[in-house]
C-alpha positions as a Markdown table, in Angstrom:
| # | Residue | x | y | z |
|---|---|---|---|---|
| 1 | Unk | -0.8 | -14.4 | 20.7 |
| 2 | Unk | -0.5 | -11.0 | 19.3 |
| 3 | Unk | 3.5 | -11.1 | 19.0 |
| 4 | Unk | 2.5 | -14.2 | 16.7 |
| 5 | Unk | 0.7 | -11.9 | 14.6 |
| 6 | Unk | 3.4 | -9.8 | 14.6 |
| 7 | Unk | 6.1 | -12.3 | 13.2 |
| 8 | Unk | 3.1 | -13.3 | 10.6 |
| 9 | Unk | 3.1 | -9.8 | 9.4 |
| 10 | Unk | 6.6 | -9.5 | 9.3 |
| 11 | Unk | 6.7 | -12.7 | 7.0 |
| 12 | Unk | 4.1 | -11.3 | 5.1 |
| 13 | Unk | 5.8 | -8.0 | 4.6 |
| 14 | Unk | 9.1 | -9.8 | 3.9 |
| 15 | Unk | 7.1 | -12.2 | 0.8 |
| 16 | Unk | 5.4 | -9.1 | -0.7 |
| 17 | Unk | 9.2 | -7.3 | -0.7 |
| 18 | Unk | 10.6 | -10.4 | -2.6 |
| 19 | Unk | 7.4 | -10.0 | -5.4 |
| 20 | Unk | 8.6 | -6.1 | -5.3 |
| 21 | Unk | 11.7 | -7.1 | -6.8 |
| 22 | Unk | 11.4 | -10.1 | -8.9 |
| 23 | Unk | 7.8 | -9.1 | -10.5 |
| 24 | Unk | 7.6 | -9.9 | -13.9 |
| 25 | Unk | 5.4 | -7.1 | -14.7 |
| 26 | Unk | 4.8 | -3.4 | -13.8 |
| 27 | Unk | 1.2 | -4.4 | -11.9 |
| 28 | Unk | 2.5 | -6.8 | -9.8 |
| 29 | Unk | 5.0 | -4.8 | -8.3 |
| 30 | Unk | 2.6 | -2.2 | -8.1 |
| 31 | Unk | 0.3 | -4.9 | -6.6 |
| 32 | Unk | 2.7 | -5.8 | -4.2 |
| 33 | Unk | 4.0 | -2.6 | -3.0 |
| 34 | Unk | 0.1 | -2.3 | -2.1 |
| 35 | Unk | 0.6 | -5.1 | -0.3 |
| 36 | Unk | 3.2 | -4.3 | 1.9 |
| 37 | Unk | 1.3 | -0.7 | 2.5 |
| 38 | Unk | -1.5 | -2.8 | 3.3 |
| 39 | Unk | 1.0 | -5.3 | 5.7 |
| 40 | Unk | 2.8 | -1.7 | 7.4 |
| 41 | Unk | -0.9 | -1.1 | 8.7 |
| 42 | Unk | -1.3 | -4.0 | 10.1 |
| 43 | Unk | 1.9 | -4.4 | 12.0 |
| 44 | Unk | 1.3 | -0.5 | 13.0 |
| 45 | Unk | -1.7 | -1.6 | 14.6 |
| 46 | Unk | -0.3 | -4.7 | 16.5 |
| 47 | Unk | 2.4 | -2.7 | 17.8 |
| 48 | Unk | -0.2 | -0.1 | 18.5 |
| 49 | Unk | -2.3 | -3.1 | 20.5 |
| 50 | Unk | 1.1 | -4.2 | 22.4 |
| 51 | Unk | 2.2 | -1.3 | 23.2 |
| 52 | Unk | -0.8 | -0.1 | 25.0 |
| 53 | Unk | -0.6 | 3.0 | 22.5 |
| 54 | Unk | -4.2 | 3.5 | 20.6 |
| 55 | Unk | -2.7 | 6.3 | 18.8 |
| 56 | Unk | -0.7 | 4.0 | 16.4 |
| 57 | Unk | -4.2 | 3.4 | 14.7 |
| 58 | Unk | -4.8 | 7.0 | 13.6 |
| 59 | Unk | -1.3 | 7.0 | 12.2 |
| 60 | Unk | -1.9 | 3.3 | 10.6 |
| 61 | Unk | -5.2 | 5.6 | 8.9 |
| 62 | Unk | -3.3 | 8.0 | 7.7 |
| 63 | Unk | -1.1 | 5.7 | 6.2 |
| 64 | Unk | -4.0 | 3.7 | 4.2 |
| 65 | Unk | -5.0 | 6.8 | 2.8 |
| 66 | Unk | -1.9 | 7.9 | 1.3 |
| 67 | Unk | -1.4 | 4.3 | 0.3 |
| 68 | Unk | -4.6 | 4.5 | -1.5 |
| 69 | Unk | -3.8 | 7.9 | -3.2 |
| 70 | Unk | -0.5 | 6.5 | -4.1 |
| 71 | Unk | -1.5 | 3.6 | -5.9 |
| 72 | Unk | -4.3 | 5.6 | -7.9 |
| 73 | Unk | -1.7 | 8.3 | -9.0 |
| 74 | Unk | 0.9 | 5.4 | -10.0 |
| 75 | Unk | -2.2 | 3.5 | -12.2 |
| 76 | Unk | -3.2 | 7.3 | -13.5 |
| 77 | Unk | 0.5 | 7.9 | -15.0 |
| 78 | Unk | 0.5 | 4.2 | -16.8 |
| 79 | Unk | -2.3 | 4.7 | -17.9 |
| 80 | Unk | -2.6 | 8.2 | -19.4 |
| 81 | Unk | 1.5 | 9.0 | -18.7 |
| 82 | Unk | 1.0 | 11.9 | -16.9 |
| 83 | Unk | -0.7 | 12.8 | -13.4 |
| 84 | Unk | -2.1 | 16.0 | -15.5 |
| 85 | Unk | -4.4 | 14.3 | -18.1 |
| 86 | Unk | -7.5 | 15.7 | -18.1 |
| 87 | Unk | -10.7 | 13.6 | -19.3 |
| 88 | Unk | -12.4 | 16.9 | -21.1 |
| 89 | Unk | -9.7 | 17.3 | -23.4 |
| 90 | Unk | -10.5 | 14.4 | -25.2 |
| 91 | Unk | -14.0 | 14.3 | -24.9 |
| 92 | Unk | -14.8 | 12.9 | -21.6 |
| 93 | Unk | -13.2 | 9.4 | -22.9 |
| 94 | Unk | -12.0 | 7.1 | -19.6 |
């Protein structure tokens, strides 16, 4: 049952690669390389469930944070163009 899941993810993973490439736009390649963060997770912690290995979830926890950080740093520098901008320069305008 679970290795199904695991082929399902791979699929997944393998959809939201081809979107990576042949986005039209900047936020759907940025969407989709949120996507496959998100699917990574998810096969870490099937993997995690068939190996018997529990510890695969604290690394799969990790990796949601960073993917989260990521994707807010990559939105901050389109929108602003730097990772530096600072809101009280310009009077507190977001």
């Amino acid at each position: 049952m679970f290795e199904i899941a695991a082929v399902a993810v791979v699929i997944a993973h393998v959809f939201a690669v081809i979107r990576a490439l042949r986005g039209p736009t900047v936020f759907d390649r940025l969407l989709a390389g949120n996507t496959i963060g998100t699917a990574a997770i998810l096969l870490l912690a099937v993997v995690g469930f068939l190996t018997g290995r529990p510890e695969f979830l604290d690394i799969g926890i990790t990796y949601g944070l960073l993917n989260l950080i990521g994707t807010l740093a990559v939105l901050k520098f389109f929108r602003f163009g730097d990772l530096s901008h600072d809101a009280q320069e310009e009077g507190a305008e977001l």
